[in-house]
C-alpha positions as a Markdown table, in Angstrom:
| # | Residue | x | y | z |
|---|---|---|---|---|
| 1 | Unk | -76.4 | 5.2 | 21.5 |
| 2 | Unk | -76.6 | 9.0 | 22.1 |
| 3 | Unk | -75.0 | 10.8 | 19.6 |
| 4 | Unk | -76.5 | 14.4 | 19.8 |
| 5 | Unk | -73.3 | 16.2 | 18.1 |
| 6 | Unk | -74.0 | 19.3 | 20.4 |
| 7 | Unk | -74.7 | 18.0 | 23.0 |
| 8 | Unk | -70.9 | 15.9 | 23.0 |
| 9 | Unk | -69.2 | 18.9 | 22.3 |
| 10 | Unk | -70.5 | 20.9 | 24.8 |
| 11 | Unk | -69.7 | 17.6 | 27.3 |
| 12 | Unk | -65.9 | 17.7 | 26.2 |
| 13 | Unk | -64.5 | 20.1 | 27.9 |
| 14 | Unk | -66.3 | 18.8 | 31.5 |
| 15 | Unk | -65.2 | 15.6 | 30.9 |
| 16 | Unk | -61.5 | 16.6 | 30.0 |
| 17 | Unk | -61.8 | 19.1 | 33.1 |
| 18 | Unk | -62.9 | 16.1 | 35.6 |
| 19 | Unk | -60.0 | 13.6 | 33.6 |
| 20 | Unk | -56.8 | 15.5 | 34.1 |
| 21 | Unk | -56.4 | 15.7 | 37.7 |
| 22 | Unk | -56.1 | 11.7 | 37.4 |
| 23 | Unk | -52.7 | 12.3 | 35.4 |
| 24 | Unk | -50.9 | 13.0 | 38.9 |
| 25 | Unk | -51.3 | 9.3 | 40.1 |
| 26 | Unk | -49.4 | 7.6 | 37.2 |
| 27 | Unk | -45.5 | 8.6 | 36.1 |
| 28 | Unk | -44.5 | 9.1 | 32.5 |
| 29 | Unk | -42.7 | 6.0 | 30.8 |
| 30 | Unk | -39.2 | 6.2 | 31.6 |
| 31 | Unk | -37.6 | 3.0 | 30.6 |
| 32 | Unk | -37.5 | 4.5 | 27.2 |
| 33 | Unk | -35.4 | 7.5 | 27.6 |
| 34 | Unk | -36.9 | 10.1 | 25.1 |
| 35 | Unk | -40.7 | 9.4 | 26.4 |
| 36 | Unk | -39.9 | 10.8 | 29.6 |
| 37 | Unk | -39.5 | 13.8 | 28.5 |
| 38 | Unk | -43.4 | 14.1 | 27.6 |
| 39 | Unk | -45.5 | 16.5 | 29.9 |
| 40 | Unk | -47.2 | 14.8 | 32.8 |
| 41 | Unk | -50.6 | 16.6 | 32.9 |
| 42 | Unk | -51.0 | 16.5 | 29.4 |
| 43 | Unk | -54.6 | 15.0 | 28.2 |
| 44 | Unk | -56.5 | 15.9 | 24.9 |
| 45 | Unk | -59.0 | 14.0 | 22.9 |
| 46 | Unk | -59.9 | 14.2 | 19.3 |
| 47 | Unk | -63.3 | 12.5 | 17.9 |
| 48 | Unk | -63.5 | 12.1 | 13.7 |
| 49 | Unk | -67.0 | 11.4 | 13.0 |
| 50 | Unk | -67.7 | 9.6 | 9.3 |
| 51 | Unk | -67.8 | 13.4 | 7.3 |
| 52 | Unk | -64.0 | 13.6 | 8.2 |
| 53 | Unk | -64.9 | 16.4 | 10.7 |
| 54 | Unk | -63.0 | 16.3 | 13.9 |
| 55 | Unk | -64.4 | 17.6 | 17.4 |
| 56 | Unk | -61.0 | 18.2 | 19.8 |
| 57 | Unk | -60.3 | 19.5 | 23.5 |
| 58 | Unk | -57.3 | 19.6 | 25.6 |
| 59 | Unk | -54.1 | 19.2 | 24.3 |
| 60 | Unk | -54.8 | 17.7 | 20.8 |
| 61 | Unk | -51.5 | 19.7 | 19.5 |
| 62 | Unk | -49.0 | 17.4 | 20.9 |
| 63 | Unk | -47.0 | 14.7 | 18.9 |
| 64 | Unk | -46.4 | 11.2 | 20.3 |
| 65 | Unk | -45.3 | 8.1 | 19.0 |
| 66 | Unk | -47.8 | 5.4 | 18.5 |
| 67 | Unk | -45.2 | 3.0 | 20.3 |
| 68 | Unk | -47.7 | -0.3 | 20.6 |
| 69 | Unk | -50.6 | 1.6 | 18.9 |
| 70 | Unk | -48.9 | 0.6 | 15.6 |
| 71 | Unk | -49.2 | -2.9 | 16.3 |
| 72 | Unk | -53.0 | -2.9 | 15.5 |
| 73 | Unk | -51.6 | -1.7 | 11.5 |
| 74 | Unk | -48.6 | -3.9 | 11.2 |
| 75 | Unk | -50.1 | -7.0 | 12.3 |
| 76 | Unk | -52.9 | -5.6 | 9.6 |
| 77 | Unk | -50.3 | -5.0 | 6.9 |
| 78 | Unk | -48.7 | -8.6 | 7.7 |
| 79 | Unk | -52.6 | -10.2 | 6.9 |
| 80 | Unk | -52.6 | -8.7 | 3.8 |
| 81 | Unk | -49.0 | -9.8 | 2.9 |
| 82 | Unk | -48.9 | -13.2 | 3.9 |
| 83 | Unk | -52.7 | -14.0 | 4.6 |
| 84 | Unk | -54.3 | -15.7 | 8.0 |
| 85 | Unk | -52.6 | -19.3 | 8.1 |
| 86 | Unk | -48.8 | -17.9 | 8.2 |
| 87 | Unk | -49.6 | -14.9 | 10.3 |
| 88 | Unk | -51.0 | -17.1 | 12.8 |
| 89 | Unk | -48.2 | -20.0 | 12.3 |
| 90 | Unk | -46.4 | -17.4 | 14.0 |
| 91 | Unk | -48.6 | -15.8 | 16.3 |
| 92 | Unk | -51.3 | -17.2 | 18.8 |
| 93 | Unk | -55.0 | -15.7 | 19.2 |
| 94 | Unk | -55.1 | -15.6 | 23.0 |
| 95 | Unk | -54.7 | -12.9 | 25.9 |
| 96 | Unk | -51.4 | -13.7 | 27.8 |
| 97 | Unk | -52.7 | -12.3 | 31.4 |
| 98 | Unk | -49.2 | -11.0 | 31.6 |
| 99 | Unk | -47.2 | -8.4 | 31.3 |
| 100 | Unk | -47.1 | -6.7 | 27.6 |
| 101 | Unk | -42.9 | -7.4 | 27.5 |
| 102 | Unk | -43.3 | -10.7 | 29.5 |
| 103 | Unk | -41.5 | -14.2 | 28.3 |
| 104 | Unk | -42.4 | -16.4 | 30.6 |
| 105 | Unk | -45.2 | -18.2 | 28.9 |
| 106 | Unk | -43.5 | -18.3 | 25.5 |
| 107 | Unk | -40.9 | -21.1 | 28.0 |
| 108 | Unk | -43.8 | -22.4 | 30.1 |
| 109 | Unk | -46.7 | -23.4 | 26.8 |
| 110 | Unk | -46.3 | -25.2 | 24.1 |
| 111 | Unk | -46.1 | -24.4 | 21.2 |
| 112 | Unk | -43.4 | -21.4 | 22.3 |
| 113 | Unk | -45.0 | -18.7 | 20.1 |
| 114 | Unk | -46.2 | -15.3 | 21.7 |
| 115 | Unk | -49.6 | -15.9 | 22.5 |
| 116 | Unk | -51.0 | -12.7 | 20.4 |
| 117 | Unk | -49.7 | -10.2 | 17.9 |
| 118 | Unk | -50.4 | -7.3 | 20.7 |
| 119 | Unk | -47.8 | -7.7 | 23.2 |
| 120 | Unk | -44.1 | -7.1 | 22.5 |
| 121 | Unk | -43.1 | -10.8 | 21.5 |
| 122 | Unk | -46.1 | -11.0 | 19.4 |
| 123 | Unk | -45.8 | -7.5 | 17.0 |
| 124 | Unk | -41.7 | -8.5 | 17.1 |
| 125 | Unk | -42.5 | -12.0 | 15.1 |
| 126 | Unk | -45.1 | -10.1 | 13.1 |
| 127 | Unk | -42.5 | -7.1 | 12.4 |
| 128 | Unk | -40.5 | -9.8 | 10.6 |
| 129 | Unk | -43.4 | -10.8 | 8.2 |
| 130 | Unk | -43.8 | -7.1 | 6.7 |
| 131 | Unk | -42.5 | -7.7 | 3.4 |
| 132 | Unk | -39.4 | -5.9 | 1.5 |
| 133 | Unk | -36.4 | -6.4 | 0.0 |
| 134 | Unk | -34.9 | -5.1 | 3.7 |
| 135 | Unk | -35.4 | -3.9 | 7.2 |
| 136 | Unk | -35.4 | -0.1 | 5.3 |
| 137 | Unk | -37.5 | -1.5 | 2.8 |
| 138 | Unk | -40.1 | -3.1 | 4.9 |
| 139 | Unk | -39.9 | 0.5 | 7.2 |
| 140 | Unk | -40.5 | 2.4 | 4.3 |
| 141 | Unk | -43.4 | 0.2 | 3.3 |
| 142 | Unk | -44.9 | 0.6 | 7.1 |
| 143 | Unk | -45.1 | 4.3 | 6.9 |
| 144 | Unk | -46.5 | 4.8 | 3.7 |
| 145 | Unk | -49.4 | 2.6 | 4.9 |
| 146 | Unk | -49.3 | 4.6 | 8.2 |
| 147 | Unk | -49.3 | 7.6 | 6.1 |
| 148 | Unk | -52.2 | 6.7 | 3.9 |
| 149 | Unk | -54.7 | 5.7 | 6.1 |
| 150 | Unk | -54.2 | 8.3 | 8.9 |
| 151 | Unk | -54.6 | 10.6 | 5.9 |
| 152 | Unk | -51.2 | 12.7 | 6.3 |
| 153 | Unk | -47.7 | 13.0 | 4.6 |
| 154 | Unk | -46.3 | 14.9 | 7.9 |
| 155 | Unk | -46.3 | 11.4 | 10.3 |
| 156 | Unk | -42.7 | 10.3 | 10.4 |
| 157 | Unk | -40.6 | 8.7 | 12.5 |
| 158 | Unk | -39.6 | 9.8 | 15.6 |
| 159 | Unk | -35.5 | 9.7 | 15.2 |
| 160 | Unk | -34.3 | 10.5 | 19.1 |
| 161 | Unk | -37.2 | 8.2 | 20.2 |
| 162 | Unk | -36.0 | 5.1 | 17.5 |
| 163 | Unk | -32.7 | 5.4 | 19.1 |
| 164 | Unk | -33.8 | 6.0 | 22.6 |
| 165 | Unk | -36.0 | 2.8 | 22.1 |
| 166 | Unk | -33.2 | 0.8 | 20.0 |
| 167 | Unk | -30.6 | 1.9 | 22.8 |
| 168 | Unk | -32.4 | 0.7 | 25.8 |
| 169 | Unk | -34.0 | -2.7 | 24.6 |
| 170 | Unk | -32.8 | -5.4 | 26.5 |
| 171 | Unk | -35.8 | -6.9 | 27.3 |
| 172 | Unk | -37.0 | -6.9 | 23.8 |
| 173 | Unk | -33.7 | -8.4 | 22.1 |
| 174 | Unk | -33.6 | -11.0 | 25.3 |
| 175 | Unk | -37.8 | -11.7 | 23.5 |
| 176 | Unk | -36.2 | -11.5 | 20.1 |
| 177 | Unk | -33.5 | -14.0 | 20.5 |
| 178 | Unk | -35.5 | -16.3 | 22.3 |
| 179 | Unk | -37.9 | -16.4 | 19.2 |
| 180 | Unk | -35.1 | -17.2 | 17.0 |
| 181 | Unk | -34.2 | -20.3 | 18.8 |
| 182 | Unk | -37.9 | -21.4 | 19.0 |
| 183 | Unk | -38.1 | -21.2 | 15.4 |
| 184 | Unk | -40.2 | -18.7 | 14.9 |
| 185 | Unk | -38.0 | -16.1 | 13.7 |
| 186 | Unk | -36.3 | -16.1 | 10.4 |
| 187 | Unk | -33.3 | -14.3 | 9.3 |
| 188 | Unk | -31.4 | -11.8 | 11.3 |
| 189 | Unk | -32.9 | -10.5 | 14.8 |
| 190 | Unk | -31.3 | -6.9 | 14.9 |
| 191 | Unk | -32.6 | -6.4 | 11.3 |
| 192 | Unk | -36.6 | -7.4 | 12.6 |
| 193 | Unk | -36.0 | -5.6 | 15.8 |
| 194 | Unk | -35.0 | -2.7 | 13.8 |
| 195 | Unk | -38.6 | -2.4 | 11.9 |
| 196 | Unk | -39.9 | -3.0 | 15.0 |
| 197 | Unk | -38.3 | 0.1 | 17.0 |
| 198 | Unk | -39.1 | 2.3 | 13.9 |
| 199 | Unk | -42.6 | 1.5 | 13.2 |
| 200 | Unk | -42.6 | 2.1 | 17.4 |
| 201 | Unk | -41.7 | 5.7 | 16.9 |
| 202 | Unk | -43.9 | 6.9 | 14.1 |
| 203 | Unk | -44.9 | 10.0 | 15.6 |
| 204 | Unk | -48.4 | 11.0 | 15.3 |
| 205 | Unk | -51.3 | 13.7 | 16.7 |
| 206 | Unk | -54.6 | 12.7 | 18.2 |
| 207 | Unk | -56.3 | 13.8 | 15.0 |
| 208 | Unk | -53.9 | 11.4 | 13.1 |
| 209 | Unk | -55.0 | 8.5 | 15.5 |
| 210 | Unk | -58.7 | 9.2 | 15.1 |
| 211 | Unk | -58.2 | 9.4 | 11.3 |
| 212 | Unk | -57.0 | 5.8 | 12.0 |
| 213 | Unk | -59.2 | 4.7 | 14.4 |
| 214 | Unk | -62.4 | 5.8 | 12.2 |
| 215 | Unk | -61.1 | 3.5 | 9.3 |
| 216 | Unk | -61.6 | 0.7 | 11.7 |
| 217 | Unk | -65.0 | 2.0 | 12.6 |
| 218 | Unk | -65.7 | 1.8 | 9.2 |
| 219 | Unk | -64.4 | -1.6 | 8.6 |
| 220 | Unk | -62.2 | -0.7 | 6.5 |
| 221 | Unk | -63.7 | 1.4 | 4.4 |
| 222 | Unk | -63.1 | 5.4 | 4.0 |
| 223 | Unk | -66.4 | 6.7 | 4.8 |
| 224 | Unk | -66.1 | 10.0 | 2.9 |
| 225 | Unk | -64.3 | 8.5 | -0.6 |
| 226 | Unk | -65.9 | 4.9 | -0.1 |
| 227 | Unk | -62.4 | 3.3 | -0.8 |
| 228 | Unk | -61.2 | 0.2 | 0.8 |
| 229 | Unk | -58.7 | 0.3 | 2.6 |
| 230 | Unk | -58.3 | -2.7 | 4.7 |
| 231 | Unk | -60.4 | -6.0 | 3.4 |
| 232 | Unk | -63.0 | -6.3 | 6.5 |
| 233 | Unk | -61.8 | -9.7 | 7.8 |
| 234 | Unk | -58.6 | -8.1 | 8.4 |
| 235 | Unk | -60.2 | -5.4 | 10.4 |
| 236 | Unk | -62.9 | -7.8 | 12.2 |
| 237 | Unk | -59.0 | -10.1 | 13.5 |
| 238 | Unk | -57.9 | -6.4 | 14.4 |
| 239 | Unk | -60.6 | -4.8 | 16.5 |
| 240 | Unk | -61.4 | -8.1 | 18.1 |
| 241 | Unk | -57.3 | -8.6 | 19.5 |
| 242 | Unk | -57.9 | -5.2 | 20.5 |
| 243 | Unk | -61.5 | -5.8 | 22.5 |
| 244 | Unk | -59.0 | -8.9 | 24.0 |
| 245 | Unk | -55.5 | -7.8 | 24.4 |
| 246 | Unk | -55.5 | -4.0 | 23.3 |
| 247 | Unk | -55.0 | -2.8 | 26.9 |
| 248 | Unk | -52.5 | -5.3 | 28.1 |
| 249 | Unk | -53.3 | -7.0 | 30.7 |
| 250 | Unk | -56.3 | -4.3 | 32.0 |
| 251 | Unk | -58.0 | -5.5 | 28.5 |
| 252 | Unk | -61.0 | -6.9 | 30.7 |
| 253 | Unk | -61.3 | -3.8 | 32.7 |
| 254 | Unk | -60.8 | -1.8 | 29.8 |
| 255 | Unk | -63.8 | -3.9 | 28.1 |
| 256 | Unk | -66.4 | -3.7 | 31.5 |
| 257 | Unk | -65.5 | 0.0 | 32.2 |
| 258 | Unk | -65.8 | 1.2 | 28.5 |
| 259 | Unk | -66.4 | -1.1 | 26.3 |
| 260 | Unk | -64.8 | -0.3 | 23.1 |
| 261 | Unk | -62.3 | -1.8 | 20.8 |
| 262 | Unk | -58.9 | -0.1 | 22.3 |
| 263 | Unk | -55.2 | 0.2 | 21.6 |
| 264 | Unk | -52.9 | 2.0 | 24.2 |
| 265 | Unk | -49.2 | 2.7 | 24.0 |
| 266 | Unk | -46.8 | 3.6 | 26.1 |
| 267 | Unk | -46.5 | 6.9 | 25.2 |
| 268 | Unk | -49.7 | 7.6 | 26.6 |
| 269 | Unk | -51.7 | 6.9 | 23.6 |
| 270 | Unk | -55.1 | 5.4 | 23.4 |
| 271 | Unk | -56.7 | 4.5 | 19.5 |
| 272 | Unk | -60.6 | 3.3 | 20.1 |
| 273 | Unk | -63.6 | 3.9 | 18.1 |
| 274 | Unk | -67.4 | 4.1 | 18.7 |
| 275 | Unk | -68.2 | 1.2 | 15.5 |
| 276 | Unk | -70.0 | 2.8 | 13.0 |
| 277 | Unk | -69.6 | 6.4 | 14.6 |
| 278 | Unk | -66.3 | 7.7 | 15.4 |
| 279 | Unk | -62.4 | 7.4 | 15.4 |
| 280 | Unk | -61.3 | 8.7 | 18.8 |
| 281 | Unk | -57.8 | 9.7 | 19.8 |
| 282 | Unk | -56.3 | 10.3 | 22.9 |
| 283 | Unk | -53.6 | 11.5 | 24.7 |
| 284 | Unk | -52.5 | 11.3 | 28.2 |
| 285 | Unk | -48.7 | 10.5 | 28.9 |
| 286 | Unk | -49.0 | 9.6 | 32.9 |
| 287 | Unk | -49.6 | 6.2 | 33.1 |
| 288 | Unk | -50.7 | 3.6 | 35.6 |
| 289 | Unk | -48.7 | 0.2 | 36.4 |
| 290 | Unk | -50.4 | -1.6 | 33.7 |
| 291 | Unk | -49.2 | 1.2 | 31.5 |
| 292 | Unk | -52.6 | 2.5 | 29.9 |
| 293 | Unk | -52.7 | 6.6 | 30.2 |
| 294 | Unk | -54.7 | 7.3 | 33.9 |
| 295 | Unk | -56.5 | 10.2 | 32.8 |
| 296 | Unk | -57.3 | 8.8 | 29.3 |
| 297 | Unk | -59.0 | 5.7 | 30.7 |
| 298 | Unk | -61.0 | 7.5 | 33.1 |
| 299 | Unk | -61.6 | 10.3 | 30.0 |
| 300 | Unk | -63.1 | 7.5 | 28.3 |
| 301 | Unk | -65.1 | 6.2 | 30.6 |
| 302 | Unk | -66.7 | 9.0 | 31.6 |
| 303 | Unk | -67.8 | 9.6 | 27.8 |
| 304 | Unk | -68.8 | 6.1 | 27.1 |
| 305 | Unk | -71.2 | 5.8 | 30.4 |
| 306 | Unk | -72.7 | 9.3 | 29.6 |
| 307 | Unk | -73.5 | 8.5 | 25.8 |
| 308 | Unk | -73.9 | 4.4 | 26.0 |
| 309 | Unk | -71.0 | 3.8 | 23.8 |
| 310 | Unk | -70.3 | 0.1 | 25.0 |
| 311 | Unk | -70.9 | -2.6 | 22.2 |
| 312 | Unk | -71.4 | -4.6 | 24.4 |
């Protein structure tokens, strides 16, 4: 891999430059209220490299909420609660091929449990595995983890987006309740739905995202303190859902184009890492149909083909 520092800083701005005009093909979520009041041609990119010191262009200022960016942390949170065997007692380990807020194939295969923990069914049955005394309890627990390994006591959530989200879920109740009668819910469904709205709307910067994404990088492991953070298995399950199902159902794409372990949301997020290297964050609210950001995918690919970044 080419990893001349200079030589990628001097590279950012061209690459941004080239990116943003791709942000007029794709539309800003709207079927959550509050995220459609993001800006368009918004794209910036932050890099963390393993001394903690960030390398940023475009418009790294700007919050967001993680929306299914979080899933990577809670379905990591749930495997050090409850361990591999229950997690995935509830979950399966496969890509769905559909649609991230799809149900058809929890009706159509047996055994009727979302097929991972990336899509909407999947990080609701994990939501209800965080544990805590209650839905406030189990929120509470979610962003102090949040807040420790992104490195910052400012990430909160996101209160007009939570009820934005909360107020407009039909699809994810209809998921919800369907889970419930397959069994694979416990206890009440408006209580796990609400942990998983809030731990939706943690709003975050790039910088917080490539604090994340640089754990992972590291396995784990803060590469400045050398505390673990996250047992490596845990991270090994996480990266590899997100080589396999972190962009929806462009995941392959995602993988040939850039070939990097990846997380979007629907906010126009993207979390990826170069292993070993970096924790990148991204931002780029216009999305296409699949709902990854447009100009952060193409951002990405243009810096992974210019410094061989692909694992694979």
């Amino acid at each position: 891999m080419k990893m001349d520092v200079q030589i990628l800083k001097d590279y950012l701005p061209h690459a941004v430059k080239e990116s943003r005009p791709f942000a007029a093909k794709g539309e800003v979520a709207a079927y959550i209220p509050e995220l459609s009041k993001a800006p368009k041609e918004a794209l910036g990119i932050c890099m963390m490299d393993k001394s903690g010191v960030c390398t940023s262009e475009g418009d790294t200022g700007l919050t967001f909420t993680l929306q299914s960016i979080s899933k990577v942390f809670t379905l990591i949170l749930a495997l050090m609660d409850n361990g591999e065997e229950v997690v995935f007692s509830k979950v399966g380990k496969e890509p769905s091929g559909d649609d991230f807020n799809s149900m058809l194939k929890l009706e159509l295969v047996e055994p009727g449990i979302p097929f991972n923990p990336l899509i909407n069914a999947g990080a609701i049955a994990i939501s209800s595995l965080i544990q805590g005394k209650s839905p406030q309890d189990k929120s509470n627990r979610i962003l102090t983890f949040f807040r420790e390994i992104a490195g910052s006591d400012k990430i909160d959530i996101n209160l007009g987006v939570y009820r934005s989200e909360s107020a407009s879920a039909h699809r994810n109740r209809s998921l919800a309740y369907f889970l419930k009668d397959n069994g694979v819910l416990t206890g009440d469904v408006e209580e796990v739905l609400d942990v998983y709205f809030r731990h939706c709307s943690i709003e975050v910067t790039c910088s917080d995202i490539a604090r994340m994404a640089l754990l992972l990088a590291c396995d784990g492991t803060d590469p400045v303190s050398g505390k673990e953070w996250i047992p490596r298995r845990y991270v090994q399950i996480a990266k590899t859902f997100m080589v396999t199902c972190g962009m929806y159902n462009a995941s392959g794409e995602f993988a040939i184009c850039v070939g990097l372990p990846a997380k979007s949301g629907v906010s126009g997020g993207i979390l990826t890492m170069v292993p070993g290297h970096y924790g990148i964050g991204v931002i780029g609210p216009a999305l296409n149909s699949k709902g990854n950001s447009l100009a952060g995918v193409h951002l990405l690919e243009l810096l992974s083909q210019k410094f061989d970044w692909s694992m694979f």
